[in-house]
C-alpha positions in Angstrom: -63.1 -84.0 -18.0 -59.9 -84.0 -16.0 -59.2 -80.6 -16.3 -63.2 -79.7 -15.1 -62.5 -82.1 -12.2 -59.1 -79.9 -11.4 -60.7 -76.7 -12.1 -63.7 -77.4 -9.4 -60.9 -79.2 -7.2 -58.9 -75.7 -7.2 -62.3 -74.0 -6.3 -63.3 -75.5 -3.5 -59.8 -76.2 -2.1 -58.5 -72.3 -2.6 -60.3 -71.1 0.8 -58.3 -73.7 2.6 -55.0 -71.9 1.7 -56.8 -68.8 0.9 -57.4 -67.8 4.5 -53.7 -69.2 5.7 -51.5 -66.5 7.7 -48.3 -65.6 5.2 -45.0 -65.7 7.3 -43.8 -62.5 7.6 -40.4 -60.8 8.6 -39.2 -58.2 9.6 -37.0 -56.8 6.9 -40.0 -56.9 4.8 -41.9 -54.6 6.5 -39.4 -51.8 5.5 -39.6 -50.3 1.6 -37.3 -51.5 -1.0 -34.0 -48.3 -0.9 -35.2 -47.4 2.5 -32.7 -47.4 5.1 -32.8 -50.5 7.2 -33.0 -49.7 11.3 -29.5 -49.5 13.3 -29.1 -52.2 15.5 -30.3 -51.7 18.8 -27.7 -51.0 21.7 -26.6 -54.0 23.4 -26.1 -54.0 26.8 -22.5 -54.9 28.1 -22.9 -53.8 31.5 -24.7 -56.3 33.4 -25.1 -54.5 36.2 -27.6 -52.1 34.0 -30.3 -55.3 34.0 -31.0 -54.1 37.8 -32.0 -50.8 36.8 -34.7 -52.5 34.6 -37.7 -51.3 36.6 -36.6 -47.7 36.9 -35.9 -47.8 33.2 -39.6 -48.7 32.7 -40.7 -46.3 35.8 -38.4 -43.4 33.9 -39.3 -41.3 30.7 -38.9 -42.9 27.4 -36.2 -43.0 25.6 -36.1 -41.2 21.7 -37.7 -43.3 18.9 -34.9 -44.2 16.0 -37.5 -42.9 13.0 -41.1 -42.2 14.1 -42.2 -41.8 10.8 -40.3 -44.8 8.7 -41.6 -45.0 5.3 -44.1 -48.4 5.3 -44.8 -51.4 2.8 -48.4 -50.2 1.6 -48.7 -53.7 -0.5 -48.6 -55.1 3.0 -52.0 -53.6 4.1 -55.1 -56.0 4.3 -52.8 -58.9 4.0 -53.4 -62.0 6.8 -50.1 -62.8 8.3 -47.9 -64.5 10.6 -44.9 -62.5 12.3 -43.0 -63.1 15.0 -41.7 -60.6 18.2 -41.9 -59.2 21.9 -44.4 -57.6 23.4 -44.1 -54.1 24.8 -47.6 -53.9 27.2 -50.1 -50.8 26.6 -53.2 -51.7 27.9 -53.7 -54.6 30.6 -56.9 -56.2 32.6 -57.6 -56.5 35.9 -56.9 -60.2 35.6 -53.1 -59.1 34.5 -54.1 -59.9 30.5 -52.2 -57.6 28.3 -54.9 -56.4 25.8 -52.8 -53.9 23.5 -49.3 -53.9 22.9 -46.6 -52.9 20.6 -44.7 -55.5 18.7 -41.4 -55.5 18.2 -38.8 -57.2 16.8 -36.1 -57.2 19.2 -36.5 -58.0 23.5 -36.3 -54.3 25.8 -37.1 -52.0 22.5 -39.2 -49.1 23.8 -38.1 -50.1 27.2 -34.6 -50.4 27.9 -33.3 -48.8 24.5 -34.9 -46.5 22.0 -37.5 -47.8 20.1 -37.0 -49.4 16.5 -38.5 -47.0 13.7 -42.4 -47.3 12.9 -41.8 -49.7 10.1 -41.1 -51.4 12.7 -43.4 -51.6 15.2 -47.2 -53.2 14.9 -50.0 -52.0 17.0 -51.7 -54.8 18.2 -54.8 -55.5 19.9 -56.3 -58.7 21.4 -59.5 -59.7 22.8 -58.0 -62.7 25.0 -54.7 -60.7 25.5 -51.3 -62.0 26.9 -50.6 -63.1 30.5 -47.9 -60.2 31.8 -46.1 -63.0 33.5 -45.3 -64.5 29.6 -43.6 -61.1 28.5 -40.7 -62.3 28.6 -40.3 -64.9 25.6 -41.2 -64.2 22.0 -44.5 -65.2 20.5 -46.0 -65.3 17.2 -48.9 -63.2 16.2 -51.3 -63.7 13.8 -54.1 -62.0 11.6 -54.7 -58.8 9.2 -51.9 -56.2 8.9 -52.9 -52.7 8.3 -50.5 -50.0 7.0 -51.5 -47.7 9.5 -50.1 -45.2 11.9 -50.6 -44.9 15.4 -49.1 -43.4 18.5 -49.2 -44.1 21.8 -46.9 -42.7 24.7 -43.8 -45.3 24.1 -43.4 -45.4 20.3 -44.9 -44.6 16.8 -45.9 -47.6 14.6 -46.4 -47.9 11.1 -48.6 -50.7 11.0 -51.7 -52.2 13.2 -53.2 -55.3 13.5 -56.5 -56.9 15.3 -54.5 -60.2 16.4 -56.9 -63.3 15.8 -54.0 -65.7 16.8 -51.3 -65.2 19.9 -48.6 -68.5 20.4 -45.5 -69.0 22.0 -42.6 -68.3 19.5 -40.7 -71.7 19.0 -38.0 -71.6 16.0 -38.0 -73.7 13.2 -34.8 -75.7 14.1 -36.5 -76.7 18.2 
């Protein structure tokens, strides 16, 4: 009897945890022997930060790997991964809409973009205010292990965001 009672317990509990977004990172996005990304280029010159909006008006700088080898067990798989957002598409009410999500703040901007496995083309119904850029957030929903292009960077993976939050790390 107590192991029917656990059995049915399991059952209609497993959605619950079922549907719950895995916590993803970034290293994990990029194959087992694969080589990981170079570290983007820091900027020692502080004087450079003023250039910020020609950098952005300017052309783009090279992409590190455009066509990084991906993590196919990753597609279909609901998770949680955190980053900054590089805008693509934004509203009239100053929503960004599409983005590019990456791991480190100014990638695709301000220094060559990370390689495809790591960058996530993400899109939003509700979107991201441009004034919030800034910060890191979380993002949430379905990855898919699929390419796409657009004029800053190539990504290796996509994702239909169902959840967008303010990044706050463990330790705050």
């Amino acid at each position: 009897m107590k192991r029917i009672l656990l059995a049915l317990l399991l059952t209609l509990s497993s959605p619950l945890w079922a549907g719950e977004a895995r916590e993803l990172t970034w290293s994990e996005m990029i194959p087992e022997g694969a080589p990981p990304p170079e570290p983007p280029a820091p900027i020692h010159d502080l004087s450079q930060l003023g250039d910020a909006l020609n950098a952005e008006a300017g052309p783009a700088a090279g992409q590190q790997s455009p066509a990084a080898p991906v993590v196919e067990a990753l597609d279909g798989q609901q998770v949680k991964l955190p980053g900054y957002i590089v805008p693509l598409d934004v509203t009239e009410e100053g929503r960004v809409t599409e983005f590019l999500l990456v791991p480190y703040f100014g990638a695709c901007i301000h220094v060559p973009p990370p390689p495809s496995n790591q960058i996530v083309h993400v899109k939003s119904e509700l979107g991201v205010l441009m004034d919030a850029l800034y910060q890191p957030f979380w993002i949430e929903g379905p990855l898919q292990v699929k390419a796409s292009s657009s004029e800053l960077a190539e990504a290796g993976y996509q994702m239909d965001a169902s959840k967008i939050y303010p990044y706050e790390s463990p330790s705050s």
